[in-house]
C-alpha positions, 0 to 999 in steps of 0.5 A: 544856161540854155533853159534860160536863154531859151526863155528869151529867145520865147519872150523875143519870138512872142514879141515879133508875133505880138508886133505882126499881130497888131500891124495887122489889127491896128493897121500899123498904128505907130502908137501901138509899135511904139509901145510893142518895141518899148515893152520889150526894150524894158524886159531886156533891161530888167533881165542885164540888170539881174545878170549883173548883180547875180554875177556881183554875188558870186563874185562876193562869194567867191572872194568871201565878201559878204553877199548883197541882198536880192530884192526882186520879186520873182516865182520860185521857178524864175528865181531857180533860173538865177540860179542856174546863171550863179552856177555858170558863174562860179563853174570856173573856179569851183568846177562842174556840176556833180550833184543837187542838194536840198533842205528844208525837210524835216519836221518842225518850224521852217526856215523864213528864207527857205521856201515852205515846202523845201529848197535846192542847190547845186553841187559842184566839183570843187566843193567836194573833200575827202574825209578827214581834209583839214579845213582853217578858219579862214576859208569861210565867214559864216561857216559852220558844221553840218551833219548830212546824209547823201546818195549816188545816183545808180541809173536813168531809172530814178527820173521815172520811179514811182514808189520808194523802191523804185526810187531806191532801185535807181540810186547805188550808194550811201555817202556819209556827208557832211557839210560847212555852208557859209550863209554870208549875207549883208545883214538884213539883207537874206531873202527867200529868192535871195538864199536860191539864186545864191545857192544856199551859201554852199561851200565845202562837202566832205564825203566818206566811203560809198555803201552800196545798196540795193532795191530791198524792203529790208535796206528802205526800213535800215535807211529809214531807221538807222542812228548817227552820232557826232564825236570829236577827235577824243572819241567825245559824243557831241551830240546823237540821233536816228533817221526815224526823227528826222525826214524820210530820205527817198521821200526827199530824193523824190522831191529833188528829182521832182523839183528838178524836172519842173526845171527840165532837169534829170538827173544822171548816174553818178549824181551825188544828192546831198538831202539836208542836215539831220540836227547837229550843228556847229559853228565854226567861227566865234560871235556867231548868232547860232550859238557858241563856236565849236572846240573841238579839232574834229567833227566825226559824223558815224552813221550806225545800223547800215551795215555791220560796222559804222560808216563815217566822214570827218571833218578837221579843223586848223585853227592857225588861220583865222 
């Protein structure tokens, strides 16, 4: 991405400086040069090296191989530039960038290969169904079923917001969204690095009709405090909860918005930001350590309290291929 070749063409442009600066000081000292060109010379291998098993992860993730470890030690930061070389990767198969997503957010214990204040990925258009798409087994190797939550992106506005308000001022909808990531690492191998420069593991969202909001106290309280609830295909109760347990969603938007400045980033209207799982979970495939495969045929996400009648986004499951 530009952003990261601009950093080499930095790291290029400081060497030269580097290089005259002690030409001037050494008295063109051989050994000093020497040195000077080698330093550089390393650098660039370092960074042909990384570019090459980033672009061996997407290929294992795209051909659903289980991805290889990501061992280096790097910053957050450098880590997200990675990820923006993954993205590029994967873009001709799963299309542009529609959207950001997040995790990481809500109360209690963290996960050991998240970073500790929260992660981010990309979405892409490829990625995103209609609800009540139908989706087989086949399609992932560790997927599994995700209850989420999601806004669009109004206007310009959310890049400068300060307060929640304002945050909602600059965001025009609701998305009921639901998710399958697929994790699929070598055993062993995850990392906290490794889950970013891999975009999280993400697969497949599912989104339901937008519900338009508007900048009042009254739609921040409902936003706040609304309930949801999963049921099968029978109209069964999986399992249920409210916002109020979980995180303050504008708050999570202001740290994605936040996040992606530190990359030069802004978001644009029409931006879907998926904001994290809000605790249902299922998982798709048997033999999973997260707990026993889900039975039912479908995963039917309602959000309650929005507007008058619940607002959903299904997910189906064929189970012929395997």
């Amino acid at each position: 991405m530009i952003q990261f070749h601009s950093r080499q063409r930095q790291r290029k442009r400081k060497s030269v400086l580097t290089f005259v600066m002690a030409v001037f000081v050494a008295g063109c000292n051989p050994g000093d040069d020497q040195e000077i060109i080698q330093s550089d010379s390393n650098q660039q291998n370092v960074e042909i090296s990384i570019n090459r098993e980033i672009q061996l992860i997407a290929e294992d993730f795209l051909a659903l191989r289980p991805m290889r470890g990501f061992s280096h030690q790097m910053s957050v930061n450098e880590a997200y530039l990675w990820q923006d070389r993954i993205v590029e990767y994967f873009e001709a198969d799963l299309g542009p960038v529609v959207g950001y997503k997040t995790g990481g957010h809500s109360p209690g214990p963290g996960f050991a290969t998240f970073p500790a204040n929260g992660i981010r990925g990309v979405i892409l258009g490829n990625m995103i169904f209609p609800s009540g798409t139908q989706v087989t087994l086949d399609q992932t190797k560790r997927g599994f079923l995700e209850a989420d939550f999601a806004f669009r992106v109004g206007n310009d506005s959310i890049n400068d917001a300060q307060t929640e308000l304002e945050v909602l001022a600059g965001l025009d909808a609701i998305i009921p969204f639901a998710e399958i990531p697929d994790p699929y690492y070598e055993e062993g191998s995850r990392s906290v690095n490794g889950t970013i420069v891999s975009n999280m593991g993400s697969r497949m969202g599912f989104v339901g009709e937008p519900v338009i909001v508007s900048a009042t106290q009254q739609w921040l309280d409902k936003i706040n405090n609304f309930t949801f609830a999963v049921h099968d295909e029978h109209g069964d109760l999986i399992d249920q909860g409210t916002m109020a347990g979980w995180y303050k969603p504008l708050q999570v938007v202001t740290w994605l918005r936040d996040q992606l400045h530190q990359s030069g980033k802004k978001l644009s209207p029409g931006d879907l930001l998926s904001l994290g799982n809000i605790g249902i979970l299922r998982q798709l495939h048997e033999n999973s350590p997260r707990g026993p495969a889900y039975r039912s045929d479908e995963f039917i996400l309602s959000y309650y309290g929005l507007v008058d009648e619940p607002v959903e986004v299904a997910i189906r499951i064929d189970r012929s291929k395997r």
